[in-house]
N, C-alpha and C positions, 0 to 999 in steps of 0.2 A: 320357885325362884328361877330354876333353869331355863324354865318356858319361858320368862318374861325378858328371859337374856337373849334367849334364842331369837325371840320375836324384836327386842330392838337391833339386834344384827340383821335380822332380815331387814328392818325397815330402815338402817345406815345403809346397806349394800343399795335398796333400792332409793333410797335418796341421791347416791353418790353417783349412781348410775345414770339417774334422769338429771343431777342439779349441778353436778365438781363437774363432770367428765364433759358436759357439752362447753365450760366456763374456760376448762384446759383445752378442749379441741379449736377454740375461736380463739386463744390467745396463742396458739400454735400458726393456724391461720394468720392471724395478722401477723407478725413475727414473719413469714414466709414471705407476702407480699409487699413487707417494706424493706426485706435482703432482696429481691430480684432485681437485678437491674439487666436493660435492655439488650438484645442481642449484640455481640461483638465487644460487651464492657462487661469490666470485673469490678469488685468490691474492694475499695482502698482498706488500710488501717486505721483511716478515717472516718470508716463508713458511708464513705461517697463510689459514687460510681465512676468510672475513668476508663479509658480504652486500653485492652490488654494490652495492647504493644505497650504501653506507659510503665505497667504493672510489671512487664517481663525486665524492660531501663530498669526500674526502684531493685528487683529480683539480681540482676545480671552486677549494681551497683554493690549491693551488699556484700555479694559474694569477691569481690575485688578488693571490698574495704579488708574481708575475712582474712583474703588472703595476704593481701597488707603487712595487717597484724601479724597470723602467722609468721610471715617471712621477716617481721619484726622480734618474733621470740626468737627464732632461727638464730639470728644474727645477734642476739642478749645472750645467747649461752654458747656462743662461740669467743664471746668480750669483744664483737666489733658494736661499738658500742653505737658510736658514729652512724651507721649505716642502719640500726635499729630503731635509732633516734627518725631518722628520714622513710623509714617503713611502715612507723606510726604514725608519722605524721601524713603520711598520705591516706592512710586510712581513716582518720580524723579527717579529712579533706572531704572524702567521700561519702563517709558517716559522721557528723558533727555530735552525735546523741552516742559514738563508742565508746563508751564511759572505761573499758577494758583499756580501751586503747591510752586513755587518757593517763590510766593509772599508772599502768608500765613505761609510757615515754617518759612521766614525772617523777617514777624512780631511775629511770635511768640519767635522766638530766642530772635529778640529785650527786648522783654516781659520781657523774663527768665535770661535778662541779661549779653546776648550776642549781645549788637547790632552791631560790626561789623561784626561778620557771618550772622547778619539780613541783611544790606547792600548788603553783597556782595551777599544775594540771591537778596533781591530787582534787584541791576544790573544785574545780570542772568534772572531775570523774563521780564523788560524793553529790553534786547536785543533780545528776544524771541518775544513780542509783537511788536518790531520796523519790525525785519526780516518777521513777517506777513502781515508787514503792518498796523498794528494795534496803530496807531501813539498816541488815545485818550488813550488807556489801558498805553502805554508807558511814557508818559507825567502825569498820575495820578502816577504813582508806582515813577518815577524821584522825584516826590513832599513829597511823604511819607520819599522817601530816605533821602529827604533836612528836615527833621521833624525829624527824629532820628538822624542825623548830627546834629542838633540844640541842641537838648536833651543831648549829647555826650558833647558837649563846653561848657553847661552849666552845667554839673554836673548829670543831673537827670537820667546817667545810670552808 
């Protein structure tokens, strides 16, 4: 019985060898040559090609929305609430899919006394984390939204 083991191992090993590995090496291959694109372009998030200078704009954009935000939390935990609101929103500006950003302007709105413009970022921040996939981010912010809904019918805004 051991021989007979032995021997279909040896003839998986060389199956695998002559029959998987050429199947994986060519679907490797292909994969490679439909990511290359032409000298002087890079690869979107869309999987198109585009001119790096383009890619470094989307690159240089992000990082301003980032900072945005950031200097929107800044300004939330110092209670200028005003100018948090305006930090976010720039960053939204620059990133419309910041779903982060979306969250925190719509509590702070709430804050300040606006909570149905809080909502409706809340709902902008959750359709943004659903379309990610992000179903746990999306399910906490629906909850907060059901919390200032609450606050709303009973008076407390």
């Amino acid at each position: 019985m051991k021989l007979v083991t032995k021997h279909l191992s040896i003839i998986f090993g060389v199956c695998s060898a002559f029959i998987i590995f050429p199947i994986i090496l060519n679907s490797v291959a292909k994969a490679q040559e439909q990511s290359a694109c032409p000298p002087g372009q890079i690869r979107d998030s869309n999987g198109l090609c585009s001119s790096s200078s383009q890619g470094q704009e989307e690159s240089v954009t992000m990082v301003n929305a980032e900072e945005f935000f950031r200097s929107g939390r800044n300004f939330d935990k110092q209670g200028q609430s005003q100018e948090a609101i305006a930090e976010y929103t720039r960053a939204i500006e620059l990133d419309p899919n910041y779903a982060e950003a979306y969250f925190y302007r719509g509590n702070t709105l709430a804050l300040e006394g606006q909570p149905q413009k809080g909502i409706e970022d809340f709902q902008k921040a959750a359709a943004i984390f659903t379309s990610r996939g992000e179903s746990e981010k999306a399910q906490a912010v629906h909850q907060h939204e059901e919390i200032i809904w609450r606050g709303i019918q009973e008076g407390e805004f």
